[in-house]
N, C-alpha and C positions, 0 to 999 in steps of 0.2 A: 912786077908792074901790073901784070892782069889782076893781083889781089888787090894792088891800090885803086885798081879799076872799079874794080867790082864794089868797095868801098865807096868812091865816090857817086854811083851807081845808086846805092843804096840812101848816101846823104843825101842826094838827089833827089830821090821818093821821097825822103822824110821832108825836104825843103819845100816840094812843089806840094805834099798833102798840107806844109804848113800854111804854102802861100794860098792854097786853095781856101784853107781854113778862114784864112786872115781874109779871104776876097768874100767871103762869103759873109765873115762878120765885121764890116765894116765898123768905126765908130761913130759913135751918136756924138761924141764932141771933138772938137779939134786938138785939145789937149789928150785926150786918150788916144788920138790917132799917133802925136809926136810919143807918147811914152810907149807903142808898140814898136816904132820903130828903135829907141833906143834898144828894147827889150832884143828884139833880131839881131842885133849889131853884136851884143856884148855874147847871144847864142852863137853865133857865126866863130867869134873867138874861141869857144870852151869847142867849137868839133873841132879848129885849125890846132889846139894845144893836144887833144885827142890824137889828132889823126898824124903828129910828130913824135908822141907817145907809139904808137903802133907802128911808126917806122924805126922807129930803136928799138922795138921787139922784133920785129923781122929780121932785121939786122943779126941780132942775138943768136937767132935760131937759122944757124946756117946748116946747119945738119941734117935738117931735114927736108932742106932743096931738094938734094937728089932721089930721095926716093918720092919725092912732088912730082921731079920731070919722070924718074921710069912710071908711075901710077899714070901719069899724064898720056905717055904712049894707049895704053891701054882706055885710058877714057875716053882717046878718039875713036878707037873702035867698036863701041858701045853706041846707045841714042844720046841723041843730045838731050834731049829730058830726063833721063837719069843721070848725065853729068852735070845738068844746072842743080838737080836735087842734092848731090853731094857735096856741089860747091857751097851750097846753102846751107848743110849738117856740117862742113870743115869751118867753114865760118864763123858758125855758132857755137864749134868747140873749141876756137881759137878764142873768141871771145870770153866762155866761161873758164876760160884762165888767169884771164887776165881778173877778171869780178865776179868771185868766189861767193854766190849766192848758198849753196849749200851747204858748205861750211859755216857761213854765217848762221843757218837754220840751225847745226848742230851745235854751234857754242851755246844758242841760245836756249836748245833744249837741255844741254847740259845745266847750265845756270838755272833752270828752273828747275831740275833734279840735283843738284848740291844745295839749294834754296830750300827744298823739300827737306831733303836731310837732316839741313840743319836747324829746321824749325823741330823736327822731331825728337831732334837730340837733347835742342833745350826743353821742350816738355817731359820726356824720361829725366830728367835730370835733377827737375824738380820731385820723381815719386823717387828717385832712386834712391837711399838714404847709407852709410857706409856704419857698418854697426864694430863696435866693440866691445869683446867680452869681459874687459877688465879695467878699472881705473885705481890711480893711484893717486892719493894727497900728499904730496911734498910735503907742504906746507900748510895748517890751517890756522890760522890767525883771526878771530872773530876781534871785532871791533868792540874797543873795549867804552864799558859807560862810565858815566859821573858818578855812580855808586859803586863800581870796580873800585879805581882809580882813588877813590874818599879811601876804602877800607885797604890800597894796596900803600896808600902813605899814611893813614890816619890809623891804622886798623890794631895794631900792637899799644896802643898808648892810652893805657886807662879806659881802654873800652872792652866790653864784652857782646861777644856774639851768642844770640839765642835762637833753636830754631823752634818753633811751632808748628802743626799740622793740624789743618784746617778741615771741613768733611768736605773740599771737592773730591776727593777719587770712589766716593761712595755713590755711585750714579746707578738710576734704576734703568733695565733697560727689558722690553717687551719678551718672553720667551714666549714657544709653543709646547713646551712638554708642564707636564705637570710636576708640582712640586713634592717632594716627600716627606712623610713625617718623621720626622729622627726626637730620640729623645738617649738623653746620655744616663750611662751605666758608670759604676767603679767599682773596682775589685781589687786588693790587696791580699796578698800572700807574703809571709804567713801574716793571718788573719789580726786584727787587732782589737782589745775589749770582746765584744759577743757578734761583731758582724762581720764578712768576710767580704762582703759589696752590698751598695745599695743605690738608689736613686738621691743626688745633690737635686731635685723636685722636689721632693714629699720633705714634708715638713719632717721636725722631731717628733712628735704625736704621733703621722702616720708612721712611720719609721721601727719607733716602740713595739706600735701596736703587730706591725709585719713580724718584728722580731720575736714578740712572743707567741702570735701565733704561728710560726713555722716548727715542724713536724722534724722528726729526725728518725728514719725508717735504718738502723743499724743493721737489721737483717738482709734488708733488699741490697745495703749498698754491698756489705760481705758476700752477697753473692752476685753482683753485678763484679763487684772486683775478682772473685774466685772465678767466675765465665770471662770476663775480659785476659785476663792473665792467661786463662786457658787457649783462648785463641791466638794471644801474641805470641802463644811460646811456639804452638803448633806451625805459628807463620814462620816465624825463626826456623824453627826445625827444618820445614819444608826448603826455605832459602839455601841451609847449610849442605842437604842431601842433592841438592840441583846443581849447585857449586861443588859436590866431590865426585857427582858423575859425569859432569865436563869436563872435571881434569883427567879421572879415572876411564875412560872407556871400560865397557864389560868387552870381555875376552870372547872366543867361540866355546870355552870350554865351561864359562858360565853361565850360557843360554841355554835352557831348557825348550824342547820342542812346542812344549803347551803353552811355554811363557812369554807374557807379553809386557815383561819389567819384573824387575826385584829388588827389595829393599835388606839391609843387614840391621840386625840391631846389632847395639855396642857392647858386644859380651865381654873386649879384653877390659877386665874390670881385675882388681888386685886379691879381691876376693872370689873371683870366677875362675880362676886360674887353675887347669889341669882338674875341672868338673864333667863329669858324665851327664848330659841331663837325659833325666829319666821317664817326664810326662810336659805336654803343653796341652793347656785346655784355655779355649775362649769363653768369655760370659755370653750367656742364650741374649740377652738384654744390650748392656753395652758392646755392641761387636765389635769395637775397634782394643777390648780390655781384655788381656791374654797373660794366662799368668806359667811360668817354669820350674821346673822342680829340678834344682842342682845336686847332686847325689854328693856323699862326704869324700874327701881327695884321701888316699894313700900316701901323697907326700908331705910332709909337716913343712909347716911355714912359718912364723914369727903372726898371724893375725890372729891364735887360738878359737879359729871357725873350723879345725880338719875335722873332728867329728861329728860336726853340726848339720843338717841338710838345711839348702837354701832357696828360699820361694821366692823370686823375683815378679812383679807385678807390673805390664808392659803396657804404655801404651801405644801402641802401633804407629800413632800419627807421629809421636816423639821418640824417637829410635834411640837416640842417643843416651840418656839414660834410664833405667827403671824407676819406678814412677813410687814405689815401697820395697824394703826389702825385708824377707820375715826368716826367721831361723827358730829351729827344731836340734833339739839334741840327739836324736837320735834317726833314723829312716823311715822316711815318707812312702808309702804306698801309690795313696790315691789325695789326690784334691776332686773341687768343687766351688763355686760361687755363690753367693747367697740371690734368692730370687730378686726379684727389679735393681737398682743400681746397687756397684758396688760397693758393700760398704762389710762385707764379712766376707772370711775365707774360713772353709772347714777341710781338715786333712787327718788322713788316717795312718795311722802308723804302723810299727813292723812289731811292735812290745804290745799292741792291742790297745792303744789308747785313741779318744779321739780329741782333735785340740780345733779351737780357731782362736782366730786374730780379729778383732775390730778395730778395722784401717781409720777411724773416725778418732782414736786416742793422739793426743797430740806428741810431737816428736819427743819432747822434753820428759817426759813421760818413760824414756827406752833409752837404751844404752848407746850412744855415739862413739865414732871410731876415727879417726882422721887418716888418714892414708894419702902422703903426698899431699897434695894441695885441697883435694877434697876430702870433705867429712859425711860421714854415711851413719844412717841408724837404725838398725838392726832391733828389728821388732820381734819381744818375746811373746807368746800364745799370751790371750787374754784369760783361755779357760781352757781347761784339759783335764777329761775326765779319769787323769789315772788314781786323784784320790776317791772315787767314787765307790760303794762297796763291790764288793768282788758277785755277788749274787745278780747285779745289775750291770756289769762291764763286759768285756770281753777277754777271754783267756787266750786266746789267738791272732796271728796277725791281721786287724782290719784292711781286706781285699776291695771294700767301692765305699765310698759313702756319697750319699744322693737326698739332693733335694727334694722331700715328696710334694708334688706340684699341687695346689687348689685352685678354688678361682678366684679369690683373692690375688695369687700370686702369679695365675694366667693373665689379671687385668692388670696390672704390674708390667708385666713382659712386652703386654699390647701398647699400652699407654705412659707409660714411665717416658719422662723426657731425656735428652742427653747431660742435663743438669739439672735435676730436681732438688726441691728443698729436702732437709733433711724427714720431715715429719713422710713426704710422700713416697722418699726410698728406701725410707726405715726395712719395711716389709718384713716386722718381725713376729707376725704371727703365721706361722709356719713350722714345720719340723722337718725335720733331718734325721735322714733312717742310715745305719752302719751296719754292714756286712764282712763279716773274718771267714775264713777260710774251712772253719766245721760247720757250717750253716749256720749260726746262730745269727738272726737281724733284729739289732734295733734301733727303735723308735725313739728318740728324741724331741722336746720341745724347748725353741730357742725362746729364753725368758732375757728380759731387756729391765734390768732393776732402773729405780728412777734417778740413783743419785748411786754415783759410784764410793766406796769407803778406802780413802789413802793409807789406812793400819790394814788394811784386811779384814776381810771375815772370817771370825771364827766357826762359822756352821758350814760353808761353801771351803773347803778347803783346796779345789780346783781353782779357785778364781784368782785373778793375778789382784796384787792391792792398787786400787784406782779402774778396777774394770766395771761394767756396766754390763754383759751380755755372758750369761752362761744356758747351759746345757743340764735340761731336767728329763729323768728315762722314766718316758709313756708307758713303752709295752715289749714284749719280745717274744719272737716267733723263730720254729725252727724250722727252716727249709731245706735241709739235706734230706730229701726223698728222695726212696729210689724207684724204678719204673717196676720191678718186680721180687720177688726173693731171690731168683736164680740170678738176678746181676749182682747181687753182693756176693757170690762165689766167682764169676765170672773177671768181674775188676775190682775186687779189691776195694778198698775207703773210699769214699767221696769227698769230694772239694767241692766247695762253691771259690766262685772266682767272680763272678761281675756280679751288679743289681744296676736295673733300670726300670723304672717306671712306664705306666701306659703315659702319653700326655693327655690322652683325656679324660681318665679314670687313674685317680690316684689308690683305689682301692687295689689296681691291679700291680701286680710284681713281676720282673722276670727276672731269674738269675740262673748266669751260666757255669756248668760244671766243667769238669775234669774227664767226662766221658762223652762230650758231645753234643748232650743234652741241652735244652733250655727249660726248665721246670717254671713253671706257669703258678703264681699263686694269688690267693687275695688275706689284703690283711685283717680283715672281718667281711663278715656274710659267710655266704656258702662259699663255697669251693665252686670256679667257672672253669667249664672245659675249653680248650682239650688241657691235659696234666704237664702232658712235655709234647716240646716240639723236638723231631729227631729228624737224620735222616733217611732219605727217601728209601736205600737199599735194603740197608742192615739197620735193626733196634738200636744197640750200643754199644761204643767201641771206646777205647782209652784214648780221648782225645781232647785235648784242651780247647773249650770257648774261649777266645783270646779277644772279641772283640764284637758289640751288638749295640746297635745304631737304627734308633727310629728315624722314618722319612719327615723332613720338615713338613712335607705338601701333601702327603696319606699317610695321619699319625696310625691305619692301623697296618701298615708293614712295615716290616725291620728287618736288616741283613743281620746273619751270620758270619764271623768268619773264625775257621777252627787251624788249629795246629800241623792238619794233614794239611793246608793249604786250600781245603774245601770253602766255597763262599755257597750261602743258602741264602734265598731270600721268601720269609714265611709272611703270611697272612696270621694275624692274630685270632681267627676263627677257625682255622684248618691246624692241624697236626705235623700232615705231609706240607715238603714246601712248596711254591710256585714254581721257582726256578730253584736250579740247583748246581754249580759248575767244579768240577772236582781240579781239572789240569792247568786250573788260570794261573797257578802261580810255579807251574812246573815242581810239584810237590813242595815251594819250599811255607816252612809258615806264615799264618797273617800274623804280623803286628798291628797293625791299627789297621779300622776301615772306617770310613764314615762318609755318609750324603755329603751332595753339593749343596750349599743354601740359597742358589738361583736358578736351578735345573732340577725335575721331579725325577730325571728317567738317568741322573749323572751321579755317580762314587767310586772313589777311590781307594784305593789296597796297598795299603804298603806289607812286602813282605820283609823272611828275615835274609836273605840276601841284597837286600837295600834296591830293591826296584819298587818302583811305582809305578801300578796300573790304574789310568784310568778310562772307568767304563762310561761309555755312553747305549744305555738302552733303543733309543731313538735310533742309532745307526748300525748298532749289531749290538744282537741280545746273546751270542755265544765266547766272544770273547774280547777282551778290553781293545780300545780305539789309539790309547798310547801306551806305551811301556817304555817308563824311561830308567837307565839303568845308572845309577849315583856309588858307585864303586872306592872311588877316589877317597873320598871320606864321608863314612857311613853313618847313612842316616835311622836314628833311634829311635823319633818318634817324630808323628806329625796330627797338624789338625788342620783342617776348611773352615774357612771364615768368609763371610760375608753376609750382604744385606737381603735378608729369604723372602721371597715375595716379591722385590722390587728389582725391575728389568732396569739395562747399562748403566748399573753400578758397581763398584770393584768386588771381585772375587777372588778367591785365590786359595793357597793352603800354605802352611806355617811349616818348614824343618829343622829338627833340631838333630845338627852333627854332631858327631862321635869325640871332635876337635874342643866341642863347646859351644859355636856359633850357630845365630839360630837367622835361617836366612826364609825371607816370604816373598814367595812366587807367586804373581796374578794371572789370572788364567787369561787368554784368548781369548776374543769374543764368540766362539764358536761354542765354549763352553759356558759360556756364561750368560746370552742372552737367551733366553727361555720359549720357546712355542706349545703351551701348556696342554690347546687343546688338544695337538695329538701325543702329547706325554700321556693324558689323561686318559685318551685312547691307549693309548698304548697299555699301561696298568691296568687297567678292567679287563682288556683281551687278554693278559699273560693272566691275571686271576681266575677270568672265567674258563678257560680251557684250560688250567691244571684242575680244576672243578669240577 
């Protein structure tokens, strides 16, 4: 009841501010005065419908009388201005119960945020776009026309169809590069009438006229093909040795300490079979041209070459097979190569004859042999002086035959290409001196006739029938000197055993004995000192020169090496030597010695117990820097090869085993690339202080 109160209370206020209202704004007319009163009347209703409304909600809420009346206790004991205050906050939240103002606020904030939304959604909607990455035609049916249609019912019936082309798709169109000039060629193989290709341009006039003026250089293209050929084979070759030492590894037992790679040539050959070889010598000129001297077999075979000696002709870059093969009836001594390219071999014999071969005769020419699937041709001497008179020849075995060097054939050496024409490696004026074993040497002049005779010659009875190149005797000299009278009591006969040349004075000679010595000669003029080079200790002793070797880089010293195992190395002006090493080889003999051809101060020593010493001057001048000891299968003889003068290019040295096989070891670069000027120091200090 007090809330109905307090309700009415408040319509109260609100009726008497109205009527307050209403007294204060009287109407101006009588009819607005009748329409305010309706307006009151029908308000008077809308609070009595109100105020029956909020006694059914009272009603409602009985539950929370009682804690109305315990609150109520308490709010008497309080001020009465704070209990009108809360009766007026309890009111006012009974009220907004009933007329849910806030909620209203939030529906309608919502509404304008789902309104938001979804204006946004349709604009995304429109950029959104849903892609696919594949389509597929069912079906495509183009709509067909009155000309389909004519030819799909008319089209088989007495008609034909043709089609033509028109010049649309020939359309120009703007580029930015520039255009190029082409002009058309043709060629036919094989050739047909007199042309081989020409221009479809030039008329038949011009055509003619090109045709008869072109040249036909036969020689250039023979030797464009003879160099080309050369290098495809060499590529080959290289190809086939790369492919067998990838399959092959080398072993530990075929590495050499000083070596830095090794290549084998192809000695098992049907005719090398169970050969000694006895000499390998490279050409001064072509270095990579190395020729072998296969000694005659003890076992007979079915190929009738056992008595024969055989000169195989190598060349290094093509291993695989020799390059000529040359055979001799009886045993070979000594070879040699003729000056600038190879195109002669001269060799000395055991019967005292001297013979060569002119590799420029063609195969056809010589006897062929087939063996197995290969055919081989065994090339007979061109010329050999055994028919020559007996007053002019030699009665005993020729022990060296040597090129006597000019300048001619020094500019040759210098300047000779690796392929020259025939006219520039001819080189055959020059001569060739032979030395046998009782000192008698001689002189030789190789004569080159213009036109070879297929019957033979009757006056030249050395010459083979179709040869071109013989051997005319200049002069003869006898160099078995001895140092005094009391050595012919002492040792017994003298031998000569070697002949070398000065290189820069072909007038000078050295040839080594059987006692030691190196007898010193000239083949005209006076007589230049000193007489003989000996050694240091003792005058002379029974000992074999086995071996003498001028420096490529100071042609005027040259080593020794003797049979006691002694290496000398002389000065061509002095007598006594510079250096002198007696124990280098542990007493046993030289076999071969010879300079390096890329090192001044570097040679090597093969003894006869199969070691190889090599020396290097540059790091010790008393005893060699390697000794490698080749036991296994013993090596007979060797040679150093390489390019003299020109630093990090291949060097190395050539051996040829006891088995037959001739294997080349490259040196190290230790030995091979060269520091000249203190080599060259080095040489003048060791000359000037034995001095």
């Amino acid at each position: 009841e007090d809330d109905f109160e307090d309700y009415e209370e408040d319509f109260e206020e609100l009726n008497e501010s109205t009527n307050e209202d209403e007294d204060e704004k009287e109407p101006l007319h009588p009819q607005a005065g009748e329409a305010k009163e309706e307006l009151s009347a029908q308000r008077r209703k809308e609070i009595e419908a109100i105020r029956r409304a909020m006694d059914e909600e009272n009603e409602r809420i009985g539950t929370t009388q009682s804690r109305q009346s315990t609150s109520r206790e308490v709010e008497e004991e309080r001020p009465k201005w704070s209990r009108d205050t809360e009766k007026i906050q309890s009111r006012a939240s009974q009220r907004g119960k009933f007329i849910d103002f806030v909620a209203a606020k939030q529906r309608e904030v919502s509404k304008k945020v789902a309104s938001k939304q979804k204006k946004r959604s349709t604009e995304l909607l429109r950029l959104i776009d849903l892609d696919f990455s594949m389509t597929f035609s069912l079906l495509d049916l183009p709509p067909v026309n009155e000309y389909d249609m004519y030819i799909r019912n008319f089209g088989n019936a007495n008609t034909k169809q043709a089609y033509v082309q028109c010049n649309e798709d020939n359309a120009d169109r703007d580029i930015q590069t520039e255009e190029i000039e082409m002009s058309e060629k043709w060629t036919q193989h094989p050739p047909e009438r007199s042309g081989a290709c020409g221009d479809p341009n030039l008329s038949k006039e011009a055509r003619d006229k090109q045709r008869s003026e072109m040249n036909y250089d036969s020689q250039r293209l023979a030797s464009f093909l003879r160099s080309a050929s050369q290098v495809m084979v060499v590529l080959l070759e290289e190809d086939q040795a790369e492919r067998k030492s990838l399959e092959k590894l080398s072993t530990q037992s075929d590495t050499l300490s000083f070596s830095d790679g090794s290549l084998q040539l192809n000695t098992e050959l049907p005719f090398l079979y169970d050969r000694q070889i006895s000499m390998l010598h490279f050409s001064q000129v072509q270095k990579h041209t190395m020729l072998s001297v296969h000694m005659p077999t003890t076992k007979p075979s079915a190929k009738h070459l056992d008595s024969c000696t055989i000169i195989c002709i190598w060349n290094i870059w093509e291993p695989s097979r020799p390059q000529k093969i040359l055979v001799y009836e009886s045993e070979i001594q000594c070879c040699c190569f003729s000056p600038g390219k190879v195109t002669l071999v001269f060799a000395g014999t055991s019967v005292g004859s001297v013979v060569l071969w002119d590799l420029r005769e063609q195969s056809s020419n010589h006897y062929s042999l087939k063996m197995g699937e290969e055919e081989w041709t065994f090339r007979q001497p061109t010329f050999s002086t055994d028919a020559v008179l007996a007053a002019t020849g030699h009665f005993s075995s020729v022990t060296s035959v040597e090129v006597v060097p000019s300048a001619l054939a020094g500019e040759l050496r210098a300047d000779v290409p690796l392929l020259a024409s025939e006219e520039e490696s001819s080189g055959l004026s020059f001569q060739l001196a032979s030395l046998d074993e009782s000192g008698v040497l001689n002189f030789w002049v190789v004569v080159e006739l213009p036109k070879g005779n297929e019957a033979g010659s009757p006056t030249d009875l050395g010459l083979r029938p179709g040869g071109k190149v013989k051997l005319l005797h200049s002069s003869s000299v006898f160099a078995a000197e001895r140092g005094s009278p009391r050595d012919v009591v002492k040792t017994g006969p003298l031998h000569t055993l070697l002949l070398k040349f000065l290189p820069t004075d072909s007038n000078h000679f050295f040839i080594g004995t059987n006692m030691g010595l190196v007898h010193h000669g000239t083949s005209h003029g006076l007589k230049a000192p000193p007489k003989f080079y000996r050694f240091r200790d003792v005058e002379v002793q029974p000992v074999d020169v086995t071996s003498i070797h001028f420096s490529p880089f100071r042609p005027h010293l040259f080593l020794v090496g003797c049979g006691n195992g002694s290496i000398r190395l002389h000065a061509v002006s002095h007598e006594q030597p510079v250096a002198q090493w007696k124990n280098s080889t542990a007493g046993e003999p030289v076999v071969s010695l010879q300079w390096a051809q890329t090192r001044a101060t570097v040679f090597c020593v093969l003894d006869a117990a199969c070691n190889l010493h090599i020396w290097d001057l540059l790091k010790d001048d008393t005893q060699p820097v390697v000794t490698e000891r080749m036991s296994a299968d013993r090596v007979t003889d060797m040679a150093l090869f390489g390019q003299s003068g020109k630093q990090n290019t291949y060097s190395g040295v050539a051996l040829a085993h006891e088995s037959g096989k001739i294997e080349m070891q490259y040196f190290k670069r230790s030995l091979t690339v060269s520091s000249t000027a203190e080599e060259e120091k080095l040489l003048e200090r060791m000359t000037t202080e034995a001095f």
